[in-house]
C-alpha positions in Angstrom: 5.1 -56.6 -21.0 7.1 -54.3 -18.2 4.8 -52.2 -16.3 5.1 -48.8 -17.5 7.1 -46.1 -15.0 4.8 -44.2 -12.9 4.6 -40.5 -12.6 6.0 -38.8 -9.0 7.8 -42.1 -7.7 9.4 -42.7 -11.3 9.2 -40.1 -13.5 10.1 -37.0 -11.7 9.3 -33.4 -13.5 12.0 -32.8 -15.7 10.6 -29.2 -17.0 7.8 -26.2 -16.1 5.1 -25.4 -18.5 7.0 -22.5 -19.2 10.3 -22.5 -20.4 10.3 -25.1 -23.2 11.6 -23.5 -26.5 13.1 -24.7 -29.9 16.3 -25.6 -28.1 14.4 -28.4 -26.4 13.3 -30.1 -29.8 14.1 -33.5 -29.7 14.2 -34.5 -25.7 11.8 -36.3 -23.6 10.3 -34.3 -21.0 7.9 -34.7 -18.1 5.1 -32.4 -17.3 2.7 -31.8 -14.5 0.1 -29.2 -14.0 -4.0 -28.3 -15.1 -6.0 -28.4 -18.1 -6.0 -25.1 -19.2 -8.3 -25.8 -22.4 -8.8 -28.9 -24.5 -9.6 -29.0 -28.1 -10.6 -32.1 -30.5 -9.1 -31.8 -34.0 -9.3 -34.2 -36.4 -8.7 -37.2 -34.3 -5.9 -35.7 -32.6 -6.2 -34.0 -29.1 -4.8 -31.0 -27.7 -4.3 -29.3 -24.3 -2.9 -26.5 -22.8 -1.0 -27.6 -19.9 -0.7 -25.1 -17.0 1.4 -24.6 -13.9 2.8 -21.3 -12.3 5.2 -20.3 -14.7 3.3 -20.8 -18.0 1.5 -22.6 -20.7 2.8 -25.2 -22.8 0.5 -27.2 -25.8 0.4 -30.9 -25.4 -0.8 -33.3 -28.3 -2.5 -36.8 -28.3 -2.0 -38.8 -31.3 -3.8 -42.4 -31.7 -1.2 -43.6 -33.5 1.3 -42.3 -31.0 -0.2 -43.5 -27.9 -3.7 -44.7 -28.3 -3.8 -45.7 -24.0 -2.9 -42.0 -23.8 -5.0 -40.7 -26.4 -8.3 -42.2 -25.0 -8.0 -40.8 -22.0 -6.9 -37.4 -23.4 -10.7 -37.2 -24.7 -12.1 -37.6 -20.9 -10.0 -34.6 -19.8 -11.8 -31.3 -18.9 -10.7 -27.9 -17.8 -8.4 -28.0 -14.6 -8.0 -31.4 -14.0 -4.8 -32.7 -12.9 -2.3 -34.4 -14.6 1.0 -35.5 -15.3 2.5 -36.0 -19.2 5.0 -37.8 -20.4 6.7 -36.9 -24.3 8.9 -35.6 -26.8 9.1 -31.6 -27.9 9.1 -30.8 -31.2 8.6 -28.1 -33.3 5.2 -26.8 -34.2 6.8 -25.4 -37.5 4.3 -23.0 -39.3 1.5 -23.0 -36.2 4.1 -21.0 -33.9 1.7 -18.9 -31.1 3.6 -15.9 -31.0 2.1 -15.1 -27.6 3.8 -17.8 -25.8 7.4 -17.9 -24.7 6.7 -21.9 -25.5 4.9 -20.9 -29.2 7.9 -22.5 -31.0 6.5 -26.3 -29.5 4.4 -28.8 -28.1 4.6 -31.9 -27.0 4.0 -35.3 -28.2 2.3 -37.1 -25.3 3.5 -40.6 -25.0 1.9 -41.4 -21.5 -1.0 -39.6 -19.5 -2.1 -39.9 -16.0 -4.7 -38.0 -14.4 -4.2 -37.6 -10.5 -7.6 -35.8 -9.9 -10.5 -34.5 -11.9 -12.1 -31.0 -11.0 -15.5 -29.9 -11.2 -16.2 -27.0 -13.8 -15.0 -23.9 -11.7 -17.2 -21.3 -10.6 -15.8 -18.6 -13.0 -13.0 -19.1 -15.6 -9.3 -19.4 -14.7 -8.4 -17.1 -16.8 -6.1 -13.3 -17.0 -9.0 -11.5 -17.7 -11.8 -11.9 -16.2 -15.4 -10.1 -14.7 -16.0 -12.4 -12.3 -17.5 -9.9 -8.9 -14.8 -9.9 -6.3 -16.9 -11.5 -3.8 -17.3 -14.8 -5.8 -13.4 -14.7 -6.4 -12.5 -13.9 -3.1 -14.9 -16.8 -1.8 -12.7 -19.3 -3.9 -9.5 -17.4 -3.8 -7.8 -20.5 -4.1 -9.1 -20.6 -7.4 -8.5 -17.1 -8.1 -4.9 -17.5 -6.9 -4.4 -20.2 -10.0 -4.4 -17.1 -12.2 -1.2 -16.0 -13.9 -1.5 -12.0 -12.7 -1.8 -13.4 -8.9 0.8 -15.6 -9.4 3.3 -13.1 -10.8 2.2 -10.7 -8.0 3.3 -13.3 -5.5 6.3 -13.9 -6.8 7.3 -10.3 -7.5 6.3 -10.4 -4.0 8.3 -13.3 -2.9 11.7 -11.9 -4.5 11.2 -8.4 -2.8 11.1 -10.5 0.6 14.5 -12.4 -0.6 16.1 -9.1 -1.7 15.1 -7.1 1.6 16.7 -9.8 3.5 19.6 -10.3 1.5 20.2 -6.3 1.7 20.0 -5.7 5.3 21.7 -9.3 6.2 24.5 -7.9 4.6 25.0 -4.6 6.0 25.0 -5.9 9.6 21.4 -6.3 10.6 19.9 -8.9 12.3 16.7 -10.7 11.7 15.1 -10.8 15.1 11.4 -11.8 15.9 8.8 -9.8 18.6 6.2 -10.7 20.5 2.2 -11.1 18.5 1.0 -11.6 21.7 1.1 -8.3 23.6 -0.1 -5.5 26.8 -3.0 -3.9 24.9 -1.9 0.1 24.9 -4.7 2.3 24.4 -3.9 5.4 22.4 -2.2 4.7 19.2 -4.7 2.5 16.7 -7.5 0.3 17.9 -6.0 -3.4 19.3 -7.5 -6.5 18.4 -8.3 -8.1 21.8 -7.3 -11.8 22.5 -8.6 -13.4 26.1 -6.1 -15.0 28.4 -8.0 -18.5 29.3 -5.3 -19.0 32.1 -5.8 -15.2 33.1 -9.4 -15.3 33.6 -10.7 -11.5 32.8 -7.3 -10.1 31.4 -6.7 -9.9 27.4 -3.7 -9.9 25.3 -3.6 -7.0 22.4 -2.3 -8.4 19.0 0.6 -6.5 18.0 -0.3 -3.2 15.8 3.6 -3.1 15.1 7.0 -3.9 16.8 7.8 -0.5 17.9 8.3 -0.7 21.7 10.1 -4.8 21.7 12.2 -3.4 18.6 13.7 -0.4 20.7 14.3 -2.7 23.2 16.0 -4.4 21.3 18.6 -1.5 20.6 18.6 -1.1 24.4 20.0 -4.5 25.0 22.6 -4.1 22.4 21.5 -5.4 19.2 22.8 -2.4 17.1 20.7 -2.9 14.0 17.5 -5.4 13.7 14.9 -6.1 11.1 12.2 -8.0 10.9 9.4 -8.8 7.9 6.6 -8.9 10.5 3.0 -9.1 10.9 0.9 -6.0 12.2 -2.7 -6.0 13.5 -4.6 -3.2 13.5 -8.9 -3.1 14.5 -9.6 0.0 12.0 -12.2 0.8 9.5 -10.8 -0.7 6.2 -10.7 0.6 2.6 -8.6 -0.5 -0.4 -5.0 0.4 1.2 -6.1 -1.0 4.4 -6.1 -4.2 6.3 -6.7 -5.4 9.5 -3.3 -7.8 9.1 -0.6 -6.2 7.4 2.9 -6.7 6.7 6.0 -4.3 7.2 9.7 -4.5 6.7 10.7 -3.1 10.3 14.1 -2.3 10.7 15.9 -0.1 14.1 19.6 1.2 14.1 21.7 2.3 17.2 23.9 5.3 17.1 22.7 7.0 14.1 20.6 10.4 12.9 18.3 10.8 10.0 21.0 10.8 7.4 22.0 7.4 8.1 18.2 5.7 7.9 18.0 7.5 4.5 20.6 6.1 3.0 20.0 2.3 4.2 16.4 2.9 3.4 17.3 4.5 -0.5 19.6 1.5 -0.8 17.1 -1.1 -0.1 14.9 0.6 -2.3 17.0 0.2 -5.3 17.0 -3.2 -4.5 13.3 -3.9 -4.5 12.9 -1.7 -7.6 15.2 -4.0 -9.8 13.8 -7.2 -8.8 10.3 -6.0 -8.9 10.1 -3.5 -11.7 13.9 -4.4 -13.3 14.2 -0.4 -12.7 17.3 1.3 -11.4 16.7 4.4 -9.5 18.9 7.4 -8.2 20.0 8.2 -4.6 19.7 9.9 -2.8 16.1 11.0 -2.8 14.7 14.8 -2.6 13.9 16.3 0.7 10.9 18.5 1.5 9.6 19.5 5.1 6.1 19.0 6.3 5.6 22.6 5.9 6.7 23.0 2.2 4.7 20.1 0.7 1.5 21.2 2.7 1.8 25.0 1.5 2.8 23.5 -2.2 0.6 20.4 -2.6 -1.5 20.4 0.4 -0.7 16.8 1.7 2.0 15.2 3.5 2.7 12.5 0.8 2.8 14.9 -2.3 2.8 13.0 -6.1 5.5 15.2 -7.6 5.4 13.8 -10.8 4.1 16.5 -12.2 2.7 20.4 -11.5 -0.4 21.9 -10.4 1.3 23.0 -7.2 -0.8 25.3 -4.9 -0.6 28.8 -4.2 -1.3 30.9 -1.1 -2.7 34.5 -1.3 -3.8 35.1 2.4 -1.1 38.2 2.8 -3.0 39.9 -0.6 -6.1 39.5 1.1 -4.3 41.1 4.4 -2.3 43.3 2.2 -4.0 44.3 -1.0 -8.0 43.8 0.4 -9.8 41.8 -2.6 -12.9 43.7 -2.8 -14.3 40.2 -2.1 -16.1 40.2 1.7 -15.7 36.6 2.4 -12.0 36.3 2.0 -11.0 38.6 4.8 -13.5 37.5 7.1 -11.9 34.0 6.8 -8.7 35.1 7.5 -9.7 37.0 10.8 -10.9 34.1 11.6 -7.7 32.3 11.0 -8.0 31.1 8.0 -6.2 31.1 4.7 -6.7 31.2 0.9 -5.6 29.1 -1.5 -5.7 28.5 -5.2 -4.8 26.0 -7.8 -4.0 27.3 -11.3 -5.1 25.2 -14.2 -3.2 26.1 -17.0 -5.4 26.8 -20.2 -8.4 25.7 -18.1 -7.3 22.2 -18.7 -9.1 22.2 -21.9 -12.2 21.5 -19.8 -15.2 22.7 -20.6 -17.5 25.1 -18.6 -20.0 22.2 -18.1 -16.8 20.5 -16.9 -15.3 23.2 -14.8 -19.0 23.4 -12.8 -18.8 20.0 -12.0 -15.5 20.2 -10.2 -17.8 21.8 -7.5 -19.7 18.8 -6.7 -16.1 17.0 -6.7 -14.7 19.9 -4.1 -18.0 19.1 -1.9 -17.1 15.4 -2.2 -14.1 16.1 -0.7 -15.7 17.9 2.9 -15.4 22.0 0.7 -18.7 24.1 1.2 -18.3 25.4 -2.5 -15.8 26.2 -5.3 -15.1 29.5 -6.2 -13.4 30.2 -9.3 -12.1 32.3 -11.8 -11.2 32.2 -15.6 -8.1 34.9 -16.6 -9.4 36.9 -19.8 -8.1 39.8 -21.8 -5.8 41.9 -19.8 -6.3 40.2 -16.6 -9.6 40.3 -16.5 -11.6 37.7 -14.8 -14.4 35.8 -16.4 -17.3 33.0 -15.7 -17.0 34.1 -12.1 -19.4 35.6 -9.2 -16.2 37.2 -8.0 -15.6 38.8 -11.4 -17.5 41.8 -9.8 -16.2 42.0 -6.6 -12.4 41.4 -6.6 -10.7 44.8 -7.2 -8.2 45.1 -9.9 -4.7 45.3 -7.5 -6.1 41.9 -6.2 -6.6 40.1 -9.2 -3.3 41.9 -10.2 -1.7 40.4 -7.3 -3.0 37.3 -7.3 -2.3 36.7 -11.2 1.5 37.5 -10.9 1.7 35.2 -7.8 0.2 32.5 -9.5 1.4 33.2 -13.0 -1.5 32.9 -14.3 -1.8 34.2 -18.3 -4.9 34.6 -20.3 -7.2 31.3 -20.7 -6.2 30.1 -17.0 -8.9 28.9 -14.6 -8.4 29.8 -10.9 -9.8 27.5 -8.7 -9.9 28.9 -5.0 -10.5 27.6 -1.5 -10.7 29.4 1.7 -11.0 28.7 6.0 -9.5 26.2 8.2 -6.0 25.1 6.6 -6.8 22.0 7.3 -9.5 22.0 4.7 -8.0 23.9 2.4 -5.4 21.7 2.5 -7.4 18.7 1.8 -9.4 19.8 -0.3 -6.9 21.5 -3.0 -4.6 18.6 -2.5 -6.9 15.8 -3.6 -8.4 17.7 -6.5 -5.4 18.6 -8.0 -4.4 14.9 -7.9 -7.8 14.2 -9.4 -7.4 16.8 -12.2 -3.7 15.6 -12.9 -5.6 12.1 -13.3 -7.9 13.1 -15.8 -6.0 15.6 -17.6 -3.0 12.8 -18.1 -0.3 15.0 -16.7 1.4 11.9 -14.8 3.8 11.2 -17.2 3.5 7.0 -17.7 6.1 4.9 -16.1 8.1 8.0 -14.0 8.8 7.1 -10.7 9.2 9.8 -7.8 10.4 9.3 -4.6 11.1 11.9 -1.6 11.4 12.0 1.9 9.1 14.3 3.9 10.8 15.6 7.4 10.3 17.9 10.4 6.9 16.7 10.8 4.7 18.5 13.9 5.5 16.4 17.2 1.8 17.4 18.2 -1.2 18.3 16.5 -4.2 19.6 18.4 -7.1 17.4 18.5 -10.9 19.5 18.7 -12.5 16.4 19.9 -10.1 16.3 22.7 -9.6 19.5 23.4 -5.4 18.6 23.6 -2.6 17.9 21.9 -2.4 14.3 20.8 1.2 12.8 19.2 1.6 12.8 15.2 3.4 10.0 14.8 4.0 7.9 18.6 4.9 9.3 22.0 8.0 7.9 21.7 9.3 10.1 18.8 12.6 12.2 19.6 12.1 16.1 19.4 14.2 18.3 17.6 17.3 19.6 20.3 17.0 22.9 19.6 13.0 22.8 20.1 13.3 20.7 23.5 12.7 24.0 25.3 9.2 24.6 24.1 7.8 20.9 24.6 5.5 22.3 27.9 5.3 25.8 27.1 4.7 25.7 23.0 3.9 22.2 22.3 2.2 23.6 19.2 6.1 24.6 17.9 7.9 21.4 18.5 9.4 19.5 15.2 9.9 16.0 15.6 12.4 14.4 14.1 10.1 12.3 12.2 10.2 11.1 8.3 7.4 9.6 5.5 9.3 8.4 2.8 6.3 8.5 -0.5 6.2 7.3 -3.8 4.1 8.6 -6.2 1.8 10.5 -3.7 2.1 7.2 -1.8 3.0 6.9 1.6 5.1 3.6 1.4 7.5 4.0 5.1 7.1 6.3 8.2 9.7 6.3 11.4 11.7 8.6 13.3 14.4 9.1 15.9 13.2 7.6 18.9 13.8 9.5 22.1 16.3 7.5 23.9 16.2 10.3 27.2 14.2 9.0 30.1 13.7 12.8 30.9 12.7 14.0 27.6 9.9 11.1 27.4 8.9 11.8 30.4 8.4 15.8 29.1 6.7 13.9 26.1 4.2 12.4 28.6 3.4 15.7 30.1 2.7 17.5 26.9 0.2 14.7 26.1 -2.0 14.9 29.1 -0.1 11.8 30.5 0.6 11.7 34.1 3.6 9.9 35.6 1.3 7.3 37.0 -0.9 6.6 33.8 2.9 6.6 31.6 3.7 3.9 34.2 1.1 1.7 34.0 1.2 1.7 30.3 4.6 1.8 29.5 7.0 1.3 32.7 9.1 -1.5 31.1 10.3 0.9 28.7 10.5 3.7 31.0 12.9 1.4 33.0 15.0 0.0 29.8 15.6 3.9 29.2 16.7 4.2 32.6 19.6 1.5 32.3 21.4 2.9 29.4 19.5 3.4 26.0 21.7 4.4 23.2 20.5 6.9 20.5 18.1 4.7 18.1 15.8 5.4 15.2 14.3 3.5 12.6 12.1 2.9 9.9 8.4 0.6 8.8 8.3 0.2 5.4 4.8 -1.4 4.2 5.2 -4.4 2.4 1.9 -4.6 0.9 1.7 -1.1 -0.8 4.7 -1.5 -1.7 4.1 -4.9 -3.7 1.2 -3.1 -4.5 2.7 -0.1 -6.5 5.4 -2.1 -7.8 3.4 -4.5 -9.1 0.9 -2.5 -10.6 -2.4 -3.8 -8.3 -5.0 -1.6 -7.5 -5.6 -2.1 -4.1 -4.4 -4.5 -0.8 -6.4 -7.4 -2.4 -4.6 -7.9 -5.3 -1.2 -8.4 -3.4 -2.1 -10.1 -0.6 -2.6 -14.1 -1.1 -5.7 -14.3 1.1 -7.3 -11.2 1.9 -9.9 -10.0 4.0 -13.3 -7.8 2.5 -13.3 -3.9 3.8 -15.4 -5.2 6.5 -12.8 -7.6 7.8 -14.7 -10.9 6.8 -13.1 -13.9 4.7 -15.5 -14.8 2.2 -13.8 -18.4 2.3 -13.4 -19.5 5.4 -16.2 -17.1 6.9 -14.0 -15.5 9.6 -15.0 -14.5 11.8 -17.6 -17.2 13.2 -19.2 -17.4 15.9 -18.3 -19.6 18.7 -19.9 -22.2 21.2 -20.8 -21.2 24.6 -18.2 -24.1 26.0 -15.4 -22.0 24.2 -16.6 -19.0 25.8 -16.6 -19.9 28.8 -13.3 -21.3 29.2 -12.1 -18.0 28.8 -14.7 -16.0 30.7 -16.4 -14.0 27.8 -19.8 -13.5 27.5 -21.2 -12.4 24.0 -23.8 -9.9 23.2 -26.0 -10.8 20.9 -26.5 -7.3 18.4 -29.4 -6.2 17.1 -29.6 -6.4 13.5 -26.1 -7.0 12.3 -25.4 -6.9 9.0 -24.7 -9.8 6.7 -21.3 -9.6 4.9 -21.0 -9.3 0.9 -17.9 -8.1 0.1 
């Protein structure tokens, strides 16, 4: 009898477990994949068979294959194995879940390449299973079918961003990992030079300096999908490795970044969502979304935008003491309107107190609009005279049954503060309608903002970010003035992309330095090989990061960074599997001339 043909070296995969249908009835396939379940019935086995792209039912029958059918009865969940049969029809069983519901197939041969051990938690869609046991197996975890489709979602974004900007004349050009750690911008991981005994490498927290250099030396338009590294306190949208899509342009101005930028966009939209999306995207300055939603990357989706009453407290006097002694103090006064109260209750509408607190505010004051202006529920009912709460009705339009909610002092609290409650009340109120998309671009950022704990002005975005032309003038005398010529582009209140026009004047930067406390020999030290490229003729550049990973994220529908991202690390920066980072032997250490300092009670990591 002729040995039967072996699985791999004769019989090579002639289908996935995921695209057999009734077309296929009648032909001899080969499978490979896991045991997704096994059930006995009436002498017959089944399995669900299992690989990347789906499920498809296998049968054993005795009489079909007894060799086969034997063994079928040993298999267990996610063991490994290859099947050999014919698809037919599963007539009136049809499992109308299953783009393969129509059939199964009628295994003539079985092998099994390796048997598993019974997993720690179930491989399953749906599971409970802590994070912190997933993430400790994630290659277990990464056998589910909403990680896989994440990944590839995530894999055809990468193929359509290079495909996009291969074609429209960019290059894809790679930078250094392995850098000069430059104190200032975010924290560095610190790498030791073994061959430079005392001197350490910073990894790379993004491309920005090699990728202008790169428009120096002539490039004209690069990109890169690239590895960041960034030693910062974590949270769901953070991780200490990150990935961007970095792209730099020569001879160009904002205009010309938005467009590439809204084009590439529609690109990853339709292969990650199947969505087409309009271009070109709104505009707002800095200064209108903060006055109108009190953040930077405003969810315009849908209303509850802010209102400012500071020049009625100036103008009007509220009868309300505390209001005008914030403003002297240079503060302002803001509001959010809640149309018809939200339908929240008065129980409810105290609690959103706590919430303000939650979110740094030293109270809530607030007001509910009654009969003929009136206002109700409300220590400031008392005080506030009636041409305020005139005044500050028609401002905000508020009618009868409206609930004022106020905030008051620093702007930068009121800002805060306003802004993320009215996206938490939009949240619980359902006002984002479900499956809009909004996208904008926010410009004419601040170059500077003032810092309290260092008493100076520290860069927004990077010291290497162009100023406006007409607000050169004022970079040394009114630093506080300057616009940069900076842009966020945001989806959904998201902050998906930040860049700017890079400041390709070795006299500007240099005015730059100045403004930020940096002295000629300190902007040297740090950053003389670009002060040198400028130097040698640098031709107007600007450019764009977009982050990859919120961006899967959003598309894709995860909740956080650890749902894209194939092997993720815990907010604490530890990998559960591997248990990085580690400690490491003395011999190690002293190749590279470290010592290490043992802490005090340091914490044990669990997730």
């Amino acid at each position: 009898m002729p040995a039967r043909p072996r699985f791999i070296q004769d019989l090579k995969r002639t289908h996935s477990c995921g695209v057999l249908t009734a077309a296929d009835i009648g032909k001899t396939v080969v499978l490979f994949g896991w045991v997704q379940n096994r059930r006995d019935h009436g002498g017959c086995v089944f399995i669900d068979l299992r690989d990347r792209e789906g499920l498809t039912q296998v049968v054993f029958e005795p009489e079909t294959d007894a060799e086969a059918h034997q063994l079928a009865g040993t298999l267990r969940l996610e063991y490994v194995v290859a099947v050999r049969g014919e698809v037919r029809s599963r007539g009136s069983q049809v499992n109308p879940r299953l783009p393969t519901g129509e059939i199964e197939v009628r295994a003539t041969q079985l092998e099994v390449f390796n048997r598993a051990e019974t997993p720690p938690f179930p491989i399953e869609d749906r599971i409970d299973t802590a994070e912190e046991k997933r993430l400790a197996h994630r290659y277990l975890d990464l056998r589910r079918a909403p990680l896989q489709k994440v990944l590839v979602i995530r894999h055809r974004m990468n193929q359509a961003a290079r495909t996009y900007l291969s074609g429209r004349g960019f290059l894809e050009l790679e930078t250094p990992f392995l850098i000069r750690s430059t104190p200032g911008g975010a924290r560095n991981f610190l790498v030791p030079s073994r061959q430079n005994p005392g001197k350490f490498y910073g990894l790379a927290e993004s491309p920005q300096l090699f990728k202008q250099l790169y428009m120096v030396a002539g490039f004209d338009r690069y990109f890169q999908i690239v590895k960041c590294f960034r030693d910062e306190d974590l949270r769901g949208d953070r991780q200490p490795e990150f990935t961007q899509i970095d792209l730099e342009m020569s001879f160009i101005a904002e205009p010309d970044v938005f467009a590439i930028v809204e084009g590439l966009m529609a690109e990853l939209f339709r292969v990650a969502k199947g969505k087409e999306i309009s271009a070109p995207f709104p505009r707002l300055t800095y200064d209108e979304a903060m006055a109108r939603y009190g953040v930077d990357k405003p969810d315009t989706r849908f209303g509850l935008p802010l209102c400012e009453v500071t020049d009625l407290v100036r103008a009007a006097g509220s009868g309300l003491p505390l209001l005008p002694q914030a403003v002297e103090q240079g503060g302002v006064v803001k509001l959010l309107c809640l149309p018809g109260g939200g339908g929240l209750s008065r129980t409810e509408l105290d609690g959103l107190e706590g919430v303000a607190k939650s979110f740094g505010a030293r109270g809530l004051a607030r007001a509910k609009i009654g009969a003929g202006g009136e206002w109700t529920q409300s220590p400031l009912a008392k005080g506030a005279s009636p041409e305020f709460r005139a005044a500050v009705g028609e401002r905000a339009r508020a009618g009868e049954g409206d609930v004022l909610l106020f905030q008051f002092g620093k702007p930068k609290i009121v800002n805060g503060v306003l802004g993320q409650l009215r996206t938490l009340l939009a949240k619980r109120l359902g006002l984002i309608p479900e499956g809009r998309d909004d996208l904008l671009w926010v410009v004419d950022f601040p170059l500077f903002e003032y810092s309290d704990e260092a008493n100076a002005y520290v860069a927004s975005h990077h010291p290497f970010t162009a100023p406006r032309p007409e607000d050169v003038a004022h970079l040394l005398s009114e630093p506080g003035r300057v616009k940069a010529r900076a842009y966020d582009l945001v989806l959904n209140g998201n902050e998906i992309g930040g860049g700017s026009i890079r400041i390709h004047d070795s006299a500007v930067q240099a005015q730059v330095f100045r403004a930020l406390g940096i002295s000629d020999e300190e902007a040297r030290a740090k950053f003389g090989f670009l002060l040198d490229a400028l130097r040698f003729g640098a031709p107007p550049h600007g450019g764009i990061a977009l982050g990859m990973d919120r961006l899967v994220m959003l598309l894709a529908g995860g909740e956080s960074l650890r749902d894209v991202i194939p092997f993720p690390k815990t907010q604490r920066g530890t990998d559960l599997m591997t248990g990085a980072p580690g400690e490491v032997g003395h011999a190690q250490l002293d190749e590279l001339h470290v010592a290490a300092v043992p802490v005090a009670g340091a914490a044990k990591d669990t997730g």
